[in-house]
N, C-alpha and C positions, 0 to 999 in steps of 0.2 A: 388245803382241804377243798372240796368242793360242796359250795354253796347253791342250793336248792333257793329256785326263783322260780314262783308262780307269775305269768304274765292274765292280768285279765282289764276287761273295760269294752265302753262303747265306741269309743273309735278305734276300729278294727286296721288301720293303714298305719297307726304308729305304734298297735300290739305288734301284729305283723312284721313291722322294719325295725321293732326293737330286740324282737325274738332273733330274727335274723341277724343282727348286728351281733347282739349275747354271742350266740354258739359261732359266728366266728372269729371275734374278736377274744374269747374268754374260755374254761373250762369248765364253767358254772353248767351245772343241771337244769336246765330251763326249761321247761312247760307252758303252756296256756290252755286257757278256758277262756265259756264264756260268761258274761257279765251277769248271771241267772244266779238265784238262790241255793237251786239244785246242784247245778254245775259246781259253784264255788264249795257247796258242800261238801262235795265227792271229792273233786280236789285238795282240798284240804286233810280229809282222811287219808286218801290214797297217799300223797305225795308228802303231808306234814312240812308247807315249807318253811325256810330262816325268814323269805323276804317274799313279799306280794307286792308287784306294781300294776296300780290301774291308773288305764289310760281312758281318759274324761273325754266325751264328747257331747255337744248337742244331751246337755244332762239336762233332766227333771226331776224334781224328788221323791217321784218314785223311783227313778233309775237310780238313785244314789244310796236306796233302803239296803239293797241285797248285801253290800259290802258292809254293813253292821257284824254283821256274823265273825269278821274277822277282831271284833271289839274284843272277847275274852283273849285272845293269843296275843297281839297287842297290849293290853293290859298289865300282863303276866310277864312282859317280855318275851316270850317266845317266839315270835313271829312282828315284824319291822316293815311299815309300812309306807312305801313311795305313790305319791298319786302326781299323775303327766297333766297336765290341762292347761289353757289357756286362760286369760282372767275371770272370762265370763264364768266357766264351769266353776273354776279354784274356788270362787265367792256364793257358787251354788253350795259345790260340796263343805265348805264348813261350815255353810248355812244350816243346812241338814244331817249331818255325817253325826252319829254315837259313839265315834273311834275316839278313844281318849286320848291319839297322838298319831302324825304322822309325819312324815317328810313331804317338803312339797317341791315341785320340779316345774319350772315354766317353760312351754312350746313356745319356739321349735328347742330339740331334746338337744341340751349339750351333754355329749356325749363322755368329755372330760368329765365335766361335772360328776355325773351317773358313776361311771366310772370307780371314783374315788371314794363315792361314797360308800358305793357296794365293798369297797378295799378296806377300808374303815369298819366296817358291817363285819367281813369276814374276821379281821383281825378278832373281834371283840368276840364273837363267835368261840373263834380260837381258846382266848384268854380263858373264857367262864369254863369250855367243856376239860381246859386244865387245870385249873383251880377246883373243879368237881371232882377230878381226878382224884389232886393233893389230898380228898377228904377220903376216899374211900381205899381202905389197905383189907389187903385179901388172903381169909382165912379158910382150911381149905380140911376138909376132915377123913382123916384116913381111912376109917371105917364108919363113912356116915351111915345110921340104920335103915333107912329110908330116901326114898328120891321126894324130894319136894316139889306138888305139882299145882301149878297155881288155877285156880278158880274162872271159871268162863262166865260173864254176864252179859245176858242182850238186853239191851235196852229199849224197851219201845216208846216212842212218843212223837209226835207229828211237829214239835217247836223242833227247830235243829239246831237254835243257840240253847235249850237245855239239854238236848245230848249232847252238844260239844263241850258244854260247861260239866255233864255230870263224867265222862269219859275224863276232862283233865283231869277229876277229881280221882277216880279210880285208876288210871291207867300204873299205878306206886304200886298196887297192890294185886289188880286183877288184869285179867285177858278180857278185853272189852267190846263186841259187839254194837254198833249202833242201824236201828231200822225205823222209818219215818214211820209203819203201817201193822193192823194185824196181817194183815194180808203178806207184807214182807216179811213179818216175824214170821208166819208159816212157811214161805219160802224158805227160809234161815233153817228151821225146825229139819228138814229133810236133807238137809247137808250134815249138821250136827245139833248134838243136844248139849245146853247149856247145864250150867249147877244155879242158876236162877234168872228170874226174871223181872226186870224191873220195867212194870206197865203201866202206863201214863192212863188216867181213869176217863178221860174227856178228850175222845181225837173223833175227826169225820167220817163219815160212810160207817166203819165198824168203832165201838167205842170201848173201852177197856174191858170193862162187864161181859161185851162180846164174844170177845177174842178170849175169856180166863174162861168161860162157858165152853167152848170148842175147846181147847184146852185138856180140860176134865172129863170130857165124851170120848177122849180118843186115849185109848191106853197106852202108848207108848210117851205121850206125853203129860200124861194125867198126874205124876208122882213131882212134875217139875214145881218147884218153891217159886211162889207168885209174890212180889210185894208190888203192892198200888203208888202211883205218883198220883198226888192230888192238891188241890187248891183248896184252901179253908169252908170255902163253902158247898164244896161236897162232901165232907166231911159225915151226913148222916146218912147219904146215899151209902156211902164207902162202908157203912157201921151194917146196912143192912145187905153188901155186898159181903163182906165178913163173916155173917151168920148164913150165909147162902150158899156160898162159894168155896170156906174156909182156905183165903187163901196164905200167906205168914206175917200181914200185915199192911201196913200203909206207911207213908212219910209224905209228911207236907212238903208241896214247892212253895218257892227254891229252897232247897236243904242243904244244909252245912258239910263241908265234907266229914264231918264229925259226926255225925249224924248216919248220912248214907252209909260209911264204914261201919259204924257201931250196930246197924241191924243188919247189912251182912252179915257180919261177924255173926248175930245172935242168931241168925238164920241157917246158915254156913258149918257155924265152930270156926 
């Protein structure tokens, strides 16, 4: 198989000689970014990888925040964590690091080492997407009546570990759009129209209120099914957003995925 490996980090001379080494020593999908919130975001959507290595330099705990975002994939197992660094960083990063696990790898990069682990990685890789396999037997209808066509949600909200957390949750059931902005949400809007939208009540410059206002002004978009993302204590804001705006509801953050599904659904069918 080939193994997808995001490279990212602040020293940029052993990202560089490790990428380098990857693609010629290997047949791994190998990428890099940079060490940025944003960057790693996109990354991560775009590319979904098995493995992310960051290479540690000259860290501070703010340089060490942006890689949290990798905490829900990690967690879940889907995504396997190697961090390059020498002592000084290694002892920064699990000072501050949220990831609830990773691999750690001491400069200068043995290469064996890397190596074998990544070999180990794939294997297991391997194993799960067969054993997922074993579970699923395929039934096949000769005269289905209908083409089943799954449901598109954008999501708005300016946190990008709650769109990445709310995307794992949906990605089973729906086609999932993720935008940090209204402003991006409208960009999105002129490519395609969703079957709903789930807008986070509290983000900068434009705030959720905002953006479901323009919204409802513009008729092409007007009919589109609005639910609110919100934190308990705007909760009476959101009541008299409800009576204003009629949009198909709210749901507290962070929501269960039992939750989020269940008002789809009631939203949806």
């Amino acid at each position: 198989m080939e193994l997808k490996i995001l490279i990212t980090g602040k020293n940029d001379n052993v990202a560089s000689d490790l990428l380098e080494h990857l693609k010629a020593d290997t047949e791994y999908n190998v990428v890099k970014c940079a060490p940025l919130k944003s960057d790693l975001f996109d990354a991560l959507l775009d590319e979904s990888p098995e493995v992310v290595i960051i290479c540690l330099g000259d860290e501070t705990s703010e340089t060490i925040t942006p890689f949290d975002m990798l905490k829900n994939g990690t967690h879940k197992g889907n995504c396997i964590t190697i961090v390059i660094a020498n002592e000084k960083d290694e002892k920064l990063f699990l000072r501050y690091t949220k990831l609830d696990r990773a691999y750690l790898l001491s400069r200068p990069v043995s290469y064996d080492a890397l190596y074998e682990k990544l070999l180990s990685i794939e294997e297991e890789v391997v194993k799960e997407r067969e054993k997922n396999k074993s579970k699923v037997r395929e039934f096949i209808n000769e005269r289905p009546e209908k083409e089943y066509k799954r449901k598109h949600i954008l999501v708005v909200d300016d946190d990008t570990d709650q769109l990445l957390n709310i995307r794992e949750q949906l990605k089973e059931f729906y086609d999932v759009t993720l935008v940090r902005s209204g402003d991006d949400a409208f960009k999105f809007l002129k490519k395609k129209i969703p079957d709903l939208i789930l807008l986070d009540y509290l983000m900068p410059e434009k705030d959720g209120s905002d953006v479901a206002k323009e919204l409802r002004e513009i008729e092409e978009y007007a009919d589109i099914p609005i639910v609110f993302l919100t934190g308990m204590t705007e909760r009476n804001a959101i009541l008299d957003i409800l009576a204003e705006l009629k949009p198909q509801g709210f749901i507290i953050k962070p929501a269960k995925k039992s939750e989020l599904v269940a008002k789809i659904i009631d939203v949806l069918g």
